[in-house]
C-alpha positions as CSV (number, residue, x, y, z in Angstrom):
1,X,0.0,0.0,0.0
2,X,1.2,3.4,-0.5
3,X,1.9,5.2,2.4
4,X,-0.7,7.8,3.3
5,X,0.0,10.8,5.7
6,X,-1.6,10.7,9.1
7,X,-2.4,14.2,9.0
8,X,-4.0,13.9,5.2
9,X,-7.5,11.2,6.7
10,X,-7.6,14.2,9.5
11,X,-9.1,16.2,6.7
12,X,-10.0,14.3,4.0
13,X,-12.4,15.0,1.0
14,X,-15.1,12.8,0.1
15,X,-16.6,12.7,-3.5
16,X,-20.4,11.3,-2.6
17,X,-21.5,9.7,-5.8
18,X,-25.1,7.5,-5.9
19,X,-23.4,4.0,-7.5
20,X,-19.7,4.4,-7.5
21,X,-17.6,2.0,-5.1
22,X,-13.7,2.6,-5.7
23,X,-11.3,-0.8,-4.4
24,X,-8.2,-1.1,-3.9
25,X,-5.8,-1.4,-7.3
26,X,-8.4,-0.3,-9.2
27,X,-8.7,2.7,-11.7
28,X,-11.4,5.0,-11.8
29,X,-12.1,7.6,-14.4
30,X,-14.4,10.7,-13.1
31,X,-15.8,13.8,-15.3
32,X,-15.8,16.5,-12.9
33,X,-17.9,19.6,-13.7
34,X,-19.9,20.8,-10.8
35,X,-19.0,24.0,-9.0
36,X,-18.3,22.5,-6.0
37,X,-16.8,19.7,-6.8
38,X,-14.3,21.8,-9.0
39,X,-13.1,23.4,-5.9
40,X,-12.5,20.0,-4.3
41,X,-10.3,18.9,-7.2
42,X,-8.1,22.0,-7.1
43,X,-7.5,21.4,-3.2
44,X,-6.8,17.5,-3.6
45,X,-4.3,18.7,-6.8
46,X,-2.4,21.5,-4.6
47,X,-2.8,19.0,-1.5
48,X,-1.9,15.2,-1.2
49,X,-3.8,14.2,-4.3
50,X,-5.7,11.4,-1.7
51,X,-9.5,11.7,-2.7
52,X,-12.5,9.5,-1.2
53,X,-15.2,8.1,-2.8
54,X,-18.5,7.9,-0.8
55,X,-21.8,5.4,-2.0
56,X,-24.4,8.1,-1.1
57,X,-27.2,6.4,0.7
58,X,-30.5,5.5,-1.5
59,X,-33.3,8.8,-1.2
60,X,-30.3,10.7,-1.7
61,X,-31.8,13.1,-4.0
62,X,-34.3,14.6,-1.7
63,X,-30.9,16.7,0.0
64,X,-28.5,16.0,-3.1
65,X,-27.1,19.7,-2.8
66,X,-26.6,19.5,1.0
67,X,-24.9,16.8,3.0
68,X,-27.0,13.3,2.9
69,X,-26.1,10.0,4.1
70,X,-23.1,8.0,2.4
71,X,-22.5,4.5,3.5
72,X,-18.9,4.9,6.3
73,X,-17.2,2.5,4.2
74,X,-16.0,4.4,1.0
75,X,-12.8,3.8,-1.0
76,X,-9.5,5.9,-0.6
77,X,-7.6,7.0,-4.2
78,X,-4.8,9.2,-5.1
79,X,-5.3,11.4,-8.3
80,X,-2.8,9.5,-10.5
81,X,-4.1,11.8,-13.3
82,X,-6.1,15.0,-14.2
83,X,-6.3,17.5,-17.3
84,X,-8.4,21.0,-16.0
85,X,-10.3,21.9,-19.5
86,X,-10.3,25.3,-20.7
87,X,-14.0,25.9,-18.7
88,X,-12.9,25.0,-15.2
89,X,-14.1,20.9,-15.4
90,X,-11.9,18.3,-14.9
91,X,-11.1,15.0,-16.2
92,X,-9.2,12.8,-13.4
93,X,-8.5,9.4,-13.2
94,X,-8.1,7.8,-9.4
95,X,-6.0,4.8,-8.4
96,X,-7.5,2.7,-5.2
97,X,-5.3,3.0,-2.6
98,X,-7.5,1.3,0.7
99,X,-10.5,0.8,2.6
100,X,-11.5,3.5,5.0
101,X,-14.3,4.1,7.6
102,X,-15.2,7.7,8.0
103,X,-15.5,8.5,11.4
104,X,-16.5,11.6,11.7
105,X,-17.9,14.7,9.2
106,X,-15.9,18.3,9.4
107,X,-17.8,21.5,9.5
108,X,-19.1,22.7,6.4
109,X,-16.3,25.3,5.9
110,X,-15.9,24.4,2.1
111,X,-17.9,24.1,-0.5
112,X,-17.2,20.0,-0.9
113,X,-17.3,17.9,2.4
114,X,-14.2,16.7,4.2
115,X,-14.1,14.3,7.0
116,X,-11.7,12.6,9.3
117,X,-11.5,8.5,8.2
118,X,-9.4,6.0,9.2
119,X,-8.0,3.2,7.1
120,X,-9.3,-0.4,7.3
121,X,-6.9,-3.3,7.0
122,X,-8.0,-7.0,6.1
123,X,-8.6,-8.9,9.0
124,X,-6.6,-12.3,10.1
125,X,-9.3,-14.6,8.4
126,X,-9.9,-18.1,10.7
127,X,-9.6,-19.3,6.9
128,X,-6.5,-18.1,5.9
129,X,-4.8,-21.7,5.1
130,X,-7.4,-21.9,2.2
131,X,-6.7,-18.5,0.4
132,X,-4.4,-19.8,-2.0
133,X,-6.6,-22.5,-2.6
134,X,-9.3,-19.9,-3.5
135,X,-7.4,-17.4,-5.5
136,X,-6.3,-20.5,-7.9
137,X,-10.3,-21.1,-8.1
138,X,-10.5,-17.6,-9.3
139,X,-8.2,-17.4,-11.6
140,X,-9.7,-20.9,-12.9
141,X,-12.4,-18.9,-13.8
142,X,-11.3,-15.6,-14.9
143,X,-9.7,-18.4,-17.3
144,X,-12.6,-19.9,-18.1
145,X,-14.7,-16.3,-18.5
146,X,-11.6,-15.4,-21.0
147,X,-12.1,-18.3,-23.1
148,X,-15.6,-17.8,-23.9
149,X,-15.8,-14.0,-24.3
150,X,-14.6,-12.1,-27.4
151,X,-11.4,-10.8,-26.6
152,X,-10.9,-12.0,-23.1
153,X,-6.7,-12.2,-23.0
154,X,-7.0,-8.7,-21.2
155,X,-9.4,-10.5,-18.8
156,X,-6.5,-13.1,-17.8
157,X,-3.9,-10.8,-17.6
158,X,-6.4,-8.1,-15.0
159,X,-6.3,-11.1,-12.7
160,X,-2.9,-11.6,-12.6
161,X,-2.2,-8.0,-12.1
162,X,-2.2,-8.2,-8.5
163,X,0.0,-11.0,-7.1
164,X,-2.2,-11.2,-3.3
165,X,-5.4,-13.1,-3.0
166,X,-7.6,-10.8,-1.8
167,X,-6.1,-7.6,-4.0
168,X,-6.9,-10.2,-6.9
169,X,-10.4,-10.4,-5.6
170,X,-11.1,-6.6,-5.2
171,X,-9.3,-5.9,-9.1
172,X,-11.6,-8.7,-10.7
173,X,-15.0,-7.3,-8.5
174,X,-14.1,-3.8,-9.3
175,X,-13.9,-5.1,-13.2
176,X,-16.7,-7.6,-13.4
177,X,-19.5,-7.0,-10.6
178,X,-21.4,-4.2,-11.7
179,X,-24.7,-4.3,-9.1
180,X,-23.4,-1.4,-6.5
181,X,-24.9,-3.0,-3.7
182,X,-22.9,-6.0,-4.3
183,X,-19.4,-3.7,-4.6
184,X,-20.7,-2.1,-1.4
185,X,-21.1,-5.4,0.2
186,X,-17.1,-6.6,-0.9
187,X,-15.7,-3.4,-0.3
188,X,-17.0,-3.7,3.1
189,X,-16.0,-7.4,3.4
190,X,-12.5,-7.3,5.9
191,X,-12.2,-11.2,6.0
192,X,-10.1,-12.1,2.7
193,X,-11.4,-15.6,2.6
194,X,-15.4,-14.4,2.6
195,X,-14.1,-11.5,-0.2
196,X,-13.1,-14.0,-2.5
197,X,-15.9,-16.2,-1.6
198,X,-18.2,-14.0,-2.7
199,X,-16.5,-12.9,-6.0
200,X,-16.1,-16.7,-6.8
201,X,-19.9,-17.0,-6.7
202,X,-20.5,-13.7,-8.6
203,X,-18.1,-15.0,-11.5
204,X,-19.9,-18.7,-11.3
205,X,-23.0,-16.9,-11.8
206,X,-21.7,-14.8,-15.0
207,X,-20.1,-17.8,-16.4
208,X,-23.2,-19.6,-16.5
209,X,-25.3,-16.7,-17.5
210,X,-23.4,-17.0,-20.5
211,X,-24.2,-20.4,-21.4
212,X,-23.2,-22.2,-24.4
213,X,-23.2,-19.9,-27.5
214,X,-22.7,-16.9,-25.8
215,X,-19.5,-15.5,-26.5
216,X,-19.9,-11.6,-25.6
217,X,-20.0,-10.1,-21.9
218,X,-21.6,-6.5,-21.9
């Protein structure tokens, strides 16, 4: 993990976005054009680069301007990459970096909402004798996935991207697993061995969806 300054989850700014979940490893491309949000950009640039992103809460849009409920668990990036276009938006792109819990919301002083968080580490899983067994049965079937989709060699190099169980886990989720309350659940998930659990069955379940003939995942 990259090392990440005390002093920068004391006052730390959250992006609140309805579906987004952003894991560790992964790469997320954001289009950013409100006022607000703008602000928050040029901060994180001129700062430590370390950006947040929050699940809002579903009947979010009732307060969407103010400050509603995200879920605690959100995903920590770095800014890896930003272009400011000539009319004050922003194209970045953010690299996951850890799981955080946000403990506690700062006073609205800004325009964009900062917090204080903490970083969450995986937990010693009672499993943990097993995890290489179950990263092999991944890869089995990120294997599998690739042989049966059009173009799926980029599929079986992703999972190999990442040489630690669970970080293969959270690279192939954040790829393949597009329902956001399933990304929520994962990103949430602290016991390795349950993580990739969980992915195995999502990727049994898209493997089968595809069934014989089928040779393109959307």
């Amino acid at each position: 993990m990259d090392e990440i300054p005390a002093a920068a989850l004391e006052e730390l700014a959250i992006f609140p976005l309805p579906d987004l979940v952003l894991f560790p490893s992964a790469l997320l491309r954001l289009h950013i054009f409100e006022p607000r949000y703008r602000d928050m950009i040029a901060d994180v640039l001129a700062g430590s680069r370390l950006l947040a992103v929050a699940r809002l809460r579903p009947g979010y849009e009732a307060d969407y301007l103010g400050r509603p409920p995200v879920y605690v668990t959100a995903g920590l990036g770095r800014c890896v990459a930003a272009e400011r276009l000539p009319d004050g938006r922003y194209d970045i792109m953010l690299r996951g970096l850890a799981r955080m819990v946000i403990e506690s919301e700062l006073p609205a002083e800004k325009s964009y909402r900062r917090v204080r968080a903490r970083i969450l580490l995986d937990e010693r899983s009672p499993r943990a004798g097993q995890l290489g067994e179950l990263h092999g049965e991944l890869l089995a079937l990120c294997d599998r996935l690739a042989d049966v989709v059009s173009d799926g060699e980029p599929l079986r190099q992703l999972s190999r991207v990442v040489a630690s169980p669970s970080g293969c886990a959270d690279l192939i989720a954040s790829e393949l697993i597009r329902d956001p309350d399933a990304r929520q659940s994962l990103l949430e998930r602290l016991d390795p061995a349950q993580r990739l659990d969980e992915v195995i069955e999502h990727l049994s379940i898209l493997l089968a969806q595809l069934g014989p003939g089928n040779r393109t995942v959307n």
